[in-house]
C-alpha positions in Angstrom: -13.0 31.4 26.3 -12.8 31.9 22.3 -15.9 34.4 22.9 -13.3 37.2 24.2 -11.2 37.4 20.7 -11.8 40.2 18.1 -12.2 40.9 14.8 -9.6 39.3 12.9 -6.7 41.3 11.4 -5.8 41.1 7.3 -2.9 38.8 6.9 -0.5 37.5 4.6 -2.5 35.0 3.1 0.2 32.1 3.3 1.1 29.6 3.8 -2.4 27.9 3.8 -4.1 26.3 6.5 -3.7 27.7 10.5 -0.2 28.9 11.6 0.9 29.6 14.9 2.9 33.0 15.0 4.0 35.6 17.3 1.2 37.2 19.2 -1.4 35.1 17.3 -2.5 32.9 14.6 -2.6 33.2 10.7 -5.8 31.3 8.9 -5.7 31.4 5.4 -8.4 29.1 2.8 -8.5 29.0 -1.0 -11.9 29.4 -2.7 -12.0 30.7 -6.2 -16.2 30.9 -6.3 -17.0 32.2 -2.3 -18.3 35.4 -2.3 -17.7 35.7 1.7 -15.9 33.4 4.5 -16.2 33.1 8.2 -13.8 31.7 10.5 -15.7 30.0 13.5 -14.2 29.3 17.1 -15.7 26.5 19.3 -15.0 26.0 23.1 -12.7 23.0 23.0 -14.2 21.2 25.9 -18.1 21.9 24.9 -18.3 22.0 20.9 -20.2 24.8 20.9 -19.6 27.8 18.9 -18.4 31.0 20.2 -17.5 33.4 17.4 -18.3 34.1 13.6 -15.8 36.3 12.2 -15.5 37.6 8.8 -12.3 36.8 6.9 -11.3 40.5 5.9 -8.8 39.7 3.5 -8.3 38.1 -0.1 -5.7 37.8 -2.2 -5.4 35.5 -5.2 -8.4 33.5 -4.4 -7.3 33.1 -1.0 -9.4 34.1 1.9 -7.2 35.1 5.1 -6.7 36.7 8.6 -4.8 37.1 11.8 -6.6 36.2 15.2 -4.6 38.0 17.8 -3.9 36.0 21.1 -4.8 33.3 19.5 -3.0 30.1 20.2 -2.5 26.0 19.3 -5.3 24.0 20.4 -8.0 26.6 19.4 -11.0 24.8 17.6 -12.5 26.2 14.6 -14.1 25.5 11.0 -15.0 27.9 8.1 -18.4 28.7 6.5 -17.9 29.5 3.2 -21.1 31.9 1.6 -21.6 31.7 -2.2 -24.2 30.4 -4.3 -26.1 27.7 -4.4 -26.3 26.5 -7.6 -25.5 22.8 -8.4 -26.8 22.7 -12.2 -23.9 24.9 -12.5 -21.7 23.1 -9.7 -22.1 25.3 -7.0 -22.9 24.1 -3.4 -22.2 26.5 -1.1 -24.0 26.4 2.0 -23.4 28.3 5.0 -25.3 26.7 7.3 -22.6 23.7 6.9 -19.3 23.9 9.4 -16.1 23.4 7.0 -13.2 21.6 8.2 -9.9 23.3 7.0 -8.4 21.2 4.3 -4.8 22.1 6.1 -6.2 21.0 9.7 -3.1 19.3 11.4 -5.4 17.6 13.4 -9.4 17.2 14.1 -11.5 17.7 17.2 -14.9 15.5 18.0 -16.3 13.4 15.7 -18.3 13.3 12.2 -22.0 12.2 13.7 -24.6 11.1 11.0 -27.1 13.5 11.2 -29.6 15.0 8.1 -27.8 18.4 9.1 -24.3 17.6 7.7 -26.2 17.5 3.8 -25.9 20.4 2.1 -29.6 19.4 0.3 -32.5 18.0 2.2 -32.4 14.5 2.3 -35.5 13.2 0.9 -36.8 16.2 -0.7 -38.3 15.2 -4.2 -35.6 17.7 -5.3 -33.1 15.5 -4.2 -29.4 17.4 -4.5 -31.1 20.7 -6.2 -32.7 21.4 -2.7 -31.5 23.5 -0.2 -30.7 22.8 3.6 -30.7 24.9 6.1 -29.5 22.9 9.6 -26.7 24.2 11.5 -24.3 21.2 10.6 -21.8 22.1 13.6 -23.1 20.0 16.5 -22.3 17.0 14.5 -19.3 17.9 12.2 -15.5 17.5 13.7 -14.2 20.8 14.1 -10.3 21.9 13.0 -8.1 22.1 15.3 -4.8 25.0 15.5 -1.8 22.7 16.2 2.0 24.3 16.2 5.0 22.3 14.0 5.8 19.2 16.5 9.0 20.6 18.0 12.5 20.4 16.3 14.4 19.8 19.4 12.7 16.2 19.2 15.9 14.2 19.1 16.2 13.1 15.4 16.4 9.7 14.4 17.8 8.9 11.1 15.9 6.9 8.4 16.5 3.6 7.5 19.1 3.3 4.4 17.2 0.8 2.6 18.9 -0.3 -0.3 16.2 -0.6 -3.0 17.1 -4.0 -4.4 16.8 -5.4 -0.7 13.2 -3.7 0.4 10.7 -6.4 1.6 7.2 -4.6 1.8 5.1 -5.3 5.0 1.1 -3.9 3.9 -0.3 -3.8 7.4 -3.6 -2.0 9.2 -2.5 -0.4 12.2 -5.4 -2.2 14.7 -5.9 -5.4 12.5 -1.9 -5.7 13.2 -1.5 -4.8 16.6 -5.2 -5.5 18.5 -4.5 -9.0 19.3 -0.3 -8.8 18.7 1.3 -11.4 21.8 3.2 -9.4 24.3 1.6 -5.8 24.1 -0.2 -4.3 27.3 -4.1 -3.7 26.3 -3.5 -0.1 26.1 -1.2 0.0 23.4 -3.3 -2.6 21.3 -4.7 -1.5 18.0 -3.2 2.0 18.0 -0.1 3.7 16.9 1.6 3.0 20.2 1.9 -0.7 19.2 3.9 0.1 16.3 6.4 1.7 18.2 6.5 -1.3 20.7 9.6 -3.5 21.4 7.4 -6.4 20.2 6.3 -5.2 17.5 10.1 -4.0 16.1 11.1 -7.9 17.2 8.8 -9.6 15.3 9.5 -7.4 11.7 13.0 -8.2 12.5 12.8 -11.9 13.0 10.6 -11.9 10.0 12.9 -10.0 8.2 10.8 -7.5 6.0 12.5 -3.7 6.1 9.3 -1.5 5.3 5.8 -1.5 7.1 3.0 -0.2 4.9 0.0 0.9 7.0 -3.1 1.5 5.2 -4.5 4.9 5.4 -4.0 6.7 8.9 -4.8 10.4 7.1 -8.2 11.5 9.0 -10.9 9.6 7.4 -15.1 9.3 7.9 -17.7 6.0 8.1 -19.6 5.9 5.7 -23.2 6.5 6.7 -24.8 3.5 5.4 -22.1 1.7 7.1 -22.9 3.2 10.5 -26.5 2.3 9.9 -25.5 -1.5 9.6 -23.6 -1.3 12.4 -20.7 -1.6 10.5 -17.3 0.8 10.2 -14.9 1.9 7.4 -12.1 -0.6 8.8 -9.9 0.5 6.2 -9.7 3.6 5.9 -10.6 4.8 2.4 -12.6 7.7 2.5 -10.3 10.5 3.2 -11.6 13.7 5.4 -8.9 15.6 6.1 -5.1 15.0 4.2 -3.2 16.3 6.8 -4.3 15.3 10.3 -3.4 11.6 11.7 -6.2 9.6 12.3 -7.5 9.8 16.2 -9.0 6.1 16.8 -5.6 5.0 17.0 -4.3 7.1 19.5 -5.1 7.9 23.6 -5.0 11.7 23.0 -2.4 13.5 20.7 -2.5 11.1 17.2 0.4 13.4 15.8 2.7 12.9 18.8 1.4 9.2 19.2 2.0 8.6 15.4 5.1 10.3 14.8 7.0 8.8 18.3 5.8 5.1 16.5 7.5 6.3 13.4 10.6 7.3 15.4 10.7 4.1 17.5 10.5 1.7 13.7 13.6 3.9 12.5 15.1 3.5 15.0 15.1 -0.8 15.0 15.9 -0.1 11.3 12.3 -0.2 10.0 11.1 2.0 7.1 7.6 3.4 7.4 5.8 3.7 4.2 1.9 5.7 4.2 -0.7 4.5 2.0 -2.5 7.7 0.7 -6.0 8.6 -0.9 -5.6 11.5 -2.7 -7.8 10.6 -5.6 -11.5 10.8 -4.3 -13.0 12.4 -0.5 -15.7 10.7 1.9 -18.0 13.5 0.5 -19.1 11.4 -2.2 -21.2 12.3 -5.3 -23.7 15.0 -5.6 -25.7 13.4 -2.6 -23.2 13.0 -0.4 -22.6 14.9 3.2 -21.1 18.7 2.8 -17.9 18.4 4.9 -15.0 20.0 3.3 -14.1 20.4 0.0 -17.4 20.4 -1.8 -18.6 23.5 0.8 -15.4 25.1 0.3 -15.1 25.1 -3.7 -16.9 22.2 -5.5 -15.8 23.3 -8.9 -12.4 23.6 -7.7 -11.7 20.5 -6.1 -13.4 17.5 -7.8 -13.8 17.4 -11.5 -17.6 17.7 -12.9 -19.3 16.6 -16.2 -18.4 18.9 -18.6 -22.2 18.5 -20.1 -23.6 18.6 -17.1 -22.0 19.9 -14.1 -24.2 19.1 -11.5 -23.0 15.4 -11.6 -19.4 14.3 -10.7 -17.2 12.6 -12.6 -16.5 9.1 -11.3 -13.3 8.0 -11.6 -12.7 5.6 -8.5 -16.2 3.8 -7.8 -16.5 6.4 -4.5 -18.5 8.8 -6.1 -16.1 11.6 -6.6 -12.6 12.0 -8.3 -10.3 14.7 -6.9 -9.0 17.6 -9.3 -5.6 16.7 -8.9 -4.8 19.0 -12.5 -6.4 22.4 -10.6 -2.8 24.0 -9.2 -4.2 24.7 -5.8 -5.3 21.1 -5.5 -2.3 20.0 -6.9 -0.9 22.5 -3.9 -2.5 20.7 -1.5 -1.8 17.4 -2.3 1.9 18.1 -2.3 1.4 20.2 0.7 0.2 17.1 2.2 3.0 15.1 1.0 5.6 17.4 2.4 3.8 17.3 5.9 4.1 13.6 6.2 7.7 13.5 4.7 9.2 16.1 6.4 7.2 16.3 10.2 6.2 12.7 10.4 9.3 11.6 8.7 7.6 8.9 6.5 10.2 7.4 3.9 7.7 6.7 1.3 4.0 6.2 0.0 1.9 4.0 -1.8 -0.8 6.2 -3.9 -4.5 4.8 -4.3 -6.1 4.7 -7.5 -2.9 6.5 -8.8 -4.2 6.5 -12.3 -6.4 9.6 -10.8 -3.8 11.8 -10.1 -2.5 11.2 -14.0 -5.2 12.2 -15.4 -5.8 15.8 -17.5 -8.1 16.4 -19.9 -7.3 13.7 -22.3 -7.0 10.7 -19.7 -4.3 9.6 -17.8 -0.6 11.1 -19.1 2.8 10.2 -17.5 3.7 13.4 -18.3 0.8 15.0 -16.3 1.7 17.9 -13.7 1.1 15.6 -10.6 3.9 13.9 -11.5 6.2 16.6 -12.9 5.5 18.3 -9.3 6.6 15.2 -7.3 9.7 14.9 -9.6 11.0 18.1 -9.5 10.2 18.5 -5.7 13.6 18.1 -3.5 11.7 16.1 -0.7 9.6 14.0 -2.3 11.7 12.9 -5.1 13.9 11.3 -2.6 10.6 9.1 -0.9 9.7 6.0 -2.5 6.7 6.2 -4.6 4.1 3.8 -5.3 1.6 3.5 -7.9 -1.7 1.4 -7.5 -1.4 1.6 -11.5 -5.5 2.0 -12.0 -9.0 3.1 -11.6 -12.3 2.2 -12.9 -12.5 5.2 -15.4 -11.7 4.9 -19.2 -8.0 4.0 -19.9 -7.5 3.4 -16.1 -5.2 0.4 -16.3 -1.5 1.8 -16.2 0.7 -0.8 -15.7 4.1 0.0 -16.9 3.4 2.9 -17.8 4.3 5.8 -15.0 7.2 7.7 -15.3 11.0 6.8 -14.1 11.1 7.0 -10.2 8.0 5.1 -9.4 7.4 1.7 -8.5 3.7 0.2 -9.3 1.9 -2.6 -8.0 2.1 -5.8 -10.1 -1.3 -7.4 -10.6 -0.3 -9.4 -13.3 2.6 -11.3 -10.6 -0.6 -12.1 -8.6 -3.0 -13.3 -11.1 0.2 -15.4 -13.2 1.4 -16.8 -9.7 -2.2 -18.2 -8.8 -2.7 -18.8 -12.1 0.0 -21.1 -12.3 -0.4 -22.9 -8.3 -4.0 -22.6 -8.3 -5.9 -22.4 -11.7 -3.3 -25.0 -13.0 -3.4 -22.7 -16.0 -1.0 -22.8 -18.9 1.5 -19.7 -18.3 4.8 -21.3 -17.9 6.4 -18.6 -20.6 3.9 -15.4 -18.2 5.5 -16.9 -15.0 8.8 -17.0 -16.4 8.9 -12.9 -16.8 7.3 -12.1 -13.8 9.7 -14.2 -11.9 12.7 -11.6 -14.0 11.1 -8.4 -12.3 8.2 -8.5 -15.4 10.6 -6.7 -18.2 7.6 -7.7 -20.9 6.0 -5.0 -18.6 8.3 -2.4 -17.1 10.1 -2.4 -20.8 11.7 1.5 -19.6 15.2 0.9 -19.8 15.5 3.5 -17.0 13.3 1.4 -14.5 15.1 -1.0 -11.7 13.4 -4.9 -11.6 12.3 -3.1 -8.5 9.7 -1.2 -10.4 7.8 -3.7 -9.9 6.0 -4.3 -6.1 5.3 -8.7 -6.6 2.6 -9.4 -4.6 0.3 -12.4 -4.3 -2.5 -10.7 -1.7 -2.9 -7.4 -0.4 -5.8 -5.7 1.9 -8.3 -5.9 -1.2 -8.7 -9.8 -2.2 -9.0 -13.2 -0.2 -5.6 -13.7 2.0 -3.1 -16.2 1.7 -5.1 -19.2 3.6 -8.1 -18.1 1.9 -7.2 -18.4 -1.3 -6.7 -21.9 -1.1 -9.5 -22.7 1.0 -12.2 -20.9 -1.2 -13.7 -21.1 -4.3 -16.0 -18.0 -3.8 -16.2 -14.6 -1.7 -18.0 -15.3 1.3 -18.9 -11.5 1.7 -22.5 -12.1 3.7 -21.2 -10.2 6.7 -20.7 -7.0 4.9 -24.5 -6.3 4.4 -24.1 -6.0 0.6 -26.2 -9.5 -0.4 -22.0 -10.9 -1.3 -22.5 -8.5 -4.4 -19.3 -6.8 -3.0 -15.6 -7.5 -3.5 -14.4 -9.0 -6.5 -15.7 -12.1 -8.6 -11.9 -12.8 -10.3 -10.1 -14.4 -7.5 -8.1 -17.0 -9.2 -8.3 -19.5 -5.8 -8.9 -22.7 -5.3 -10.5 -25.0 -2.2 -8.6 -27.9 -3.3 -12.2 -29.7 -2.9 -13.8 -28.4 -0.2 -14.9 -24.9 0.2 -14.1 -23.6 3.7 -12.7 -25.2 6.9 -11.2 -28.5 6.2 -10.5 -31.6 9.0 -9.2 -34.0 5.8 -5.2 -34.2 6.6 -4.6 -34.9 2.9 -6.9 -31.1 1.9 -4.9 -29.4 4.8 -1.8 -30.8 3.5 -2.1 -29.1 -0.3 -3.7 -26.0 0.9 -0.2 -25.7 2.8 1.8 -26.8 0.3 0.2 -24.4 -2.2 1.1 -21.5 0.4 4.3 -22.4 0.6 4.6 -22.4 -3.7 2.8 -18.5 -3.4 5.4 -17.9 -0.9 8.1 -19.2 -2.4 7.4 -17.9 -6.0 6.6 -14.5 -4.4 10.5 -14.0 -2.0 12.6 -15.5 -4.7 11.5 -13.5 -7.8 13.6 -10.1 -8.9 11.5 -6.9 -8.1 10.4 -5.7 -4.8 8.4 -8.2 -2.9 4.9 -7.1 -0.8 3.4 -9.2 2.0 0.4 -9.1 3.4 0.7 -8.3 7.4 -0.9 -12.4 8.6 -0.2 -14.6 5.7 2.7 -15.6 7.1 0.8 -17.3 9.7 -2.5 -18.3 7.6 -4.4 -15.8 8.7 -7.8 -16.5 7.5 -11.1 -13.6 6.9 -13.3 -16.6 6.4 -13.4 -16.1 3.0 -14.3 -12.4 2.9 -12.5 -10.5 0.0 -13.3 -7.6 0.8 -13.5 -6.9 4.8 -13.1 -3.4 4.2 -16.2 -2.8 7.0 -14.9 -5.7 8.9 -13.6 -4.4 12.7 -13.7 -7.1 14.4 -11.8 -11.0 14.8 -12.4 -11.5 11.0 -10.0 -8.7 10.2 -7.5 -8.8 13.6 -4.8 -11.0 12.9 -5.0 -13.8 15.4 -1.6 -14.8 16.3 -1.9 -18.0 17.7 -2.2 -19.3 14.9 1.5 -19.0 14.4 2.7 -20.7 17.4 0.0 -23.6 16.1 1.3 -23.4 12.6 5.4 -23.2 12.8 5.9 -24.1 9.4 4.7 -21.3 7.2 6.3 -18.5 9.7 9.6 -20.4 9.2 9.4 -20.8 5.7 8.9 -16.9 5.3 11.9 -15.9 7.8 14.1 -18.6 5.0 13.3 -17.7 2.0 13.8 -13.9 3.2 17.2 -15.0 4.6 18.1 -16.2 1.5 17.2 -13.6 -0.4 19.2 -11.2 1.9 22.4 -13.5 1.3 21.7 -14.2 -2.7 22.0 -11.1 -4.7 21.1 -12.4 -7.4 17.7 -12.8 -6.5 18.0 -9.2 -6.0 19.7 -7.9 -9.1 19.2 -3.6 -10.2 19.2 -4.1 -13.3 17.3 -6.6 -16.2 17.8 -10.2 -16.4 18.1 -10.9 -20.1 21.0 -13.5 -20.9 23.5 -11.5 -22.9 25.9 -11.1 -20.2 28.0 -14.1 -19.3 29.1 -16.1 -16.2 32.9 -15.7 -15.3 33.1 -19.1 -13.9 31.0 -21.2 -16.4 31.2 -19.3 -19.7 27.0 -20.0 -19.5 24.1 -17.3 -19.6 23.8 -15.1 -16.4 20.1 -16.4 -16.8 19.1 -19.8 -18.4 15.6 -21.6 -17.9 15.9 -24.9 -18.6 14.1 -28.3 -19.6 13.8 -31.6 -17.7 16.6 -32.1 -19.7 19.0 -29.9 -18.7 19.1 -28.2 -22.2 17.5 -24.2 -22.6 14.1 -24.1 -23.1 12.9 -23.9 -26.3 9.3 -22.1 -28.1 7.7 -25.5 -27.8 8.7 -26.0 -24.7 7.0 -23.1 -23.1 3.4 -24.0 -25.0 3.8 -27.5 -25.1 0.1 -29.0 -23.5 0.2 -29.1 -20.1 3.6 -27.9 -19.3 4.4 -26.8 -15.7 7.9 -27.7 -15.3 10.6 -25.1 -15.6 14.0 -24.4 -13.8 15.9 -20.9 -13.6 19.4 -20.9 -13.2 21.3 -17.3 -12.2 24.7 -16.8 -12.0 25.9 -13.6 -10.4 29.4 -13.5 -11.7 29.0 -11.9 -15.0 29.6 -8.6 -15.9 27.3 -6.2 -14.1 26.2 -2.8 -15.9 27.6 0.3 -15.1 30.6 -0.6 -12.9 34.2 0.1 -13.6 35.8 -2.8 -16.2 32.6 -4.7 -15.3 33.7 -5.3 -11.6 30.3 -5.8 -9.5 30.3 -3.7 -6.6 30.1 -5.7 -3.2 26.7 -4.8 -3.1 26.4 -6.9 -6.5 28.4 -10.1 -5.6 28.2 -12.6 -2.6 31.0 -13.0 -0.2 29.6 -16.9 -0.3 27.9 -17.5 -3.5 25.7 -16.7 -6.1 25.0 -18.9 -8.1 21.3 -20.3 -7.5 19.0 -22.2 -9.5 15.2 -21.9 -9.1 13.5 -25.5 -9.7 10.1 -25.5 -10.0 7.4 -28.5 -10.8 4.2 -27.7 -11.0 3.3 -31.4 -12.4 1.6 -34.0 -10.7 4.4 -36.3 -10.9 8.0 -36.0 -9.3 11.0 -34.5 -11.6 14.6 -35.4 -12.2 16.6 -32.5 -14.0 20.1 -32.7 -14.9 22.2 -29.7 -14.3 24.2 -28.8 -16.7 28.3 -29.9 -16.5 29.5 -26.2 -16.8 27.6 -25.4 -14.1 29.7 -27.5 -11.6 32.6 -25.8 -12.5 31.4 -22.8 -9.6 31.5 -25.2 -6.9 29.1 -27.6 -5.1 26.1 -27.3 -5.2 23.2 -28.0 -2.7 19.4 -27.6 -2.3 18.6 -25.1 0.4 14.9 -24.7 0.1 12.1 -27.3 -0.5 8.7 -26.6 -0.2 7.2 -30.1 -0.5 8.5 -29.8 3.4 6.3 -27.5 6.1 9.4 -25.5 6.6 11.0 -25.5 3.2 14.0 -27.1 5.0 15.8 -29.7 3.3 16.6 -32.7 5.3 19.2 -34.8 3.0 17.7 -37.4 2.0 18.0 -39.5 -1.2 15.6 -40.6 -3.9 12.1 -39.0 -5.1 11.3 -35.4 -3.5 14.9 -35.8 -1.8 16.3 -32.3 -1.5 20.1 -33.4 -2.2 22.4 -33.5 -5.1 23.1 -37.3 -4.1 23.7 -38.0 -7.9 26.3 -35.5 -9.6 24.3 -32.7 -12.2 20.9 -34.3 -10.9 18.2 -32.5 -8.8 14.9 -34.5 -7.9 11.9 -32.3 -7.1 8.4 -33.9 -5.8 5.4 -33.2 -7.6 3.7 -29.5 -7.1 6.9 -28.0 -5.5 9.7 -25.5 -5.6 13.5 -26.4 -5.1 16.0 -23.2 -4.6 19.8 -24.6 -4.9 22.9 -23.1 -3.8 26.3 -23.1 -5.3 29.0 -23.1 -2.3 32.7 -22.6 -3.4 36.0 -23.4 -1.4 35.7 -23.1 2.2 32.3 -21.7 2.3 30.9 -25.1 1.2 31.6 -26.3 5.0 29.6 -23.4 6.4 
């Protein structure tokens, strides 16, 4: 029982958070502003508390001590004494059970009780009150957990060439809960990641990175319980270090990490999204949990003219202090953990724009980013920037420093612009389909810079965005004031579920044009986990409460639907075997083609000839075709030999055809081009499959007359130049 332990013993005061040593366990806790801390032991089985002990020592505004006999799996929390004084931006209460920031892993679970506020809810006071409930009964306690053990048999990560990474953005139970071939007890946790099934189906698909949204520890928000309702999502971080338990049976760290292992292993790379830029504890009357207990001046940034109030930086009510060094500690603490124990190859960072930001707004050169940089772990992990956040001079785009990839909004809203608004951006769809160089303009920063998406976790999904004109957010409680307005969709004349063939026919169709213009443009493309299967959310953009079958991907709906699944597993096989849909450095035509003296990159006119100013702002033109050819010189290789990695053993020679008119096409291809070899149409997505089937005259997929391509109206044509033998294959 944790009553028999002692007083605890000064320590060394590092590293932070509880370690497991010989005879005992270290506890160490920053807190510039506490005037006293107590380290509190619960009975693992009960809840209840057992012991206060005083931290006796404190050293460079850390508060420590050694617990003899002390061992992995005790349960604890801090209560931090100091004053309460939130005019000033004090809120220490020690009445209010802490979690550890460090906590490896969590015990019980947050309950929604008045006790957890550090004020008295509904005192005419509001925040400036002061609460005196024991918070512990309903607040999840730390928990002492020792490194996972290094004799694990290692698995090494994926090698994922850059150039060839296909993003898979995926919630661990809305993935897995209704996944075909999984026994029920694996469903919806991390043991289904792991799964044989699981590993098959990425394969088949052909992506090479799973994104899961959040799995760090995180709360539900209280109004959200009230409703009935959950966060589904995960975006309101508790605890940075400790795995999520609603996805595992008992031991989330061993569960998660053996998932990670197992996805390696079949060749998978596992990539974290991460919230580092706001906590579930909300403004100034928000729950005391963690941070704001522990040091509220110290770990979220307050209004200078009034410190009382937080700044607000991410629409959660709070915005971390990413500039304050032991934050900035913590967060790369964090980092390490899940890098170098979990063995995740790379993260995507919410609301990045956050962590930029020092006294003067957001600053590439801030010391966030200098500390991933310089760090020897982390500057090998793939890094991701959600290039925003709501405060002033949020919107980043292009504008983080060399090493990180950022999400491309503009791809989506130019893509549906194009398919769905019918809008005229024939010149902004040409540079997002070249890896958006108007945009990433660094000279130092890959086409892979650049993560295309055309749907993500926040927004309507693939299906829906054809099949709505408007969110449809009823279900969330929130009077469809939720989610955003901007969607750039279209119901192609009914909103909703459609039985007209000829509606369900271009809905698919303009799928299959996302699809197509998403795979086969340079940069790194994302999916979202269901849209290769029309996975539908009824027309909820933002089913971030959602639990339930509107968020679970239901997978019959691919064995129904056999065209879209197939198209995706083409176009990705294509661009595996076309590198020069997957080039590492900038498309910009001054390099030329080997074999046809021509442009590496041309776009061209109906008439064969290069596009010209008019043509690109001519009224209402949607016709445009790309040709790339991969035999020119390639930058930075020796007497401008490509490296295999840079030329096809087949060919590479492709050209990109796209009509966006209501009327079919005939281009003419021009002469030099056939000096490469023949050429044929491998991809057509006027067909449910995108396969071509030979045929000759309007929307025919062939070559049947020499230098001339026909495309059908509203469709994409990717052609392929074979040379020599290879042309049999």
């Amino acid at each position: 029982m944790t009553a028999s332990f002692g007083r605890l013993e000064p320590s060394r005061g590092a590293p932070l958070g509880a370690t497991v040593r010989d005879g005992g366990v270290d506890f160490a806790l920053f807190s510039r502003h506490a005037t006293a801390v107590e380290l509190c032991l619960f009975d693992a089985a009960t809840g209840v508390e057992q012991a206060r002990l005083p931290m006796p020592g404190r050293d460079e505004e850390v508060w420590h001590g050694f617990l003899p006999g002390a061992e992995a799996g005790l349960h604890y929390g801090y209560r931090v004494h100091g004053p309460w004084a939130p005019r000033d931006g004090d809120r220490f209460n020690a009445h209010k059970l802490l979690i550890d920031p460090y906590a490896r892993e969590l015990g019980g679970r947050l309950i929604w009780d008045d006790a957890v506020y550090g004020h008295t809810l509904g005192h005419p006071d509001r925040d400036l009150s002061f609460d005196t409930r024991d918070s512990a009964p309903f607040v999840p306690r730390s928990v002492v957990r020792a490194p996972l053990s290094r004799r694990r048999r290692a698995v090494a990560r994926p090698d994922i060439d850059p150039a060839h990474r296909v993003i898979y953005e995926a919630h661990v139970k809305g993935f897995t809960q209704r996944f075909p071939g999984l026994e029920a007890a694996r469903r919806g946790r991390y043991a289904a990641l792991g799964s044989r099934a699981v590993i098959r189906y990425l394969q088949q698909l052909g992506v090479t990175t799973l994104e899961l949204l959040p799995v760090h520890a995180f709360a539900d928000d209280h109004f959200l319980t009230e409703r009935g309702l959950s966060n589904y999502w995960g975006y309101q971080s508790l605890a940075f270090m400790a795995p999520e338990g609603r996805y595992a049976h008992r031991d989330a760290v061993k569960e998660l990490a053996e998932a990670i292992k197992a996805l390696h292993r079949g060749g998978i790379e596992v990539f974290l999204d991460v919230v580092y830029n706001h906590t579930c504890e909300g403004n100034e009357m928000g729950p005391t949990l963690c941070y704001r207990g522990i040091d509220n001046r110290s770990y979220y940034r307050l209004r200078e003219e009034d410190p009382r109030y937080y700044v607000d930086d991410t629409g959660c009510g709070n915005t971390v202090a990413a500039e304050h060094p032991r934050v900035l500690q913590l967060i790369m603490d964090s980092l390490r953990f899940w890098a170098t124990e979990m063995h995740v190859d790379g993260f995507r960072f919410d609301l990045a724009s956050a962590l930029g930001r020092e006294r003067r707004g957001f600053d590439a050169g801030a010391g966030f980013f200098d500390a991933v940089a310089q760090d020897p772990v982390l500057r090998r992990r793939t890094l991701i920037a959600e290039p925003w956040d709501i405060g002033p001079g949020g919107y980043q785009l292009g504008a983080y420093p060399s090493g990180w990839s950022e999400w491309n909004d503009r791809f989506r809203d130019t893509a549906r612009r194009f398919w769905l608004r019918r809008e005229p951006v024939l010149d902004a769809l040409s540079d997002v389909l070249l890896g958006s160089s108007d945009t990433f303009a660094d000279s130092h920063r890959a086409p892979q810079a650049s993560i295309n998406l055309i749907s993500a976790h926040d927004g309507f999904t693939l299906a829906d965005m054809v099949a709505y004109d408007v969110k449809h957010n009823g279900p969330n409680g929130e009077g469809n004031r939720d989610g955003h307005d901007h969607n750039l969709s279209w119901n192609h004349g009914v909103e909703g579920p459609s039985d007209d063939p000829d509606i369900r026919a271009a809905r698919e169709r303009s799928q299959r044009n996302l699809l197509a213009t998403l795979l086969l443009a340079q940069g790194a493309p994302m999916l979202l986990a269901g849209d290769e299967c029309g996975h539908t959310q009824q027309g909820n953009n933002n089913a971030y409460c959602q639990d339930n079958e509107a968020s679970w991907i239901d997978w019959r709906t691919r064995r129904q639907r056999t065209g879209l699944p197939a198209l995706t597993e083409r176009l990705l096989r294509l661009r595996r075997e076309l590198p020069v849909l997957t080039r590492r450095h900038r498309l910009h035509g001054d390099r030329r083609s080997r074999s046809t003296g021509l442009p590496e990159v041309s776009w061209l006119n109906g008439e064969g000839e290069p596009m010209r100013d008019p043509d690109w702002h001519a009224p209402g033109a949607r016709f445009v075709a790309l040709l790339l050819l991969g035999d020119a010189d390639v930058p930075g290789t020796a007497d401008g030999v490509p490296s295999p990695r840079d030329v096809s053993t087949r060919s590479d020679h492709v050209l990109i055809v796209i009509n966006g008119t209501t009327h079919d096409v005939s281009l003419r291809v021009p002469d030099e081009a056939f000096a490469a070899g023949e050429w044929r149409t491998v991809l057509d997505t006027a067909r449910v499959d995108g396969a071509p089937d030979g045929s000759s005259g309007a929307g025919s997929v062939g070559l049947p007359d020499r230098g001339m391509v026909h495309i059908a109206t509203e469709s994409m044509l990717l052609v392929r130049c074979y040379t020599g033998a290879s042309a049999q294959a």
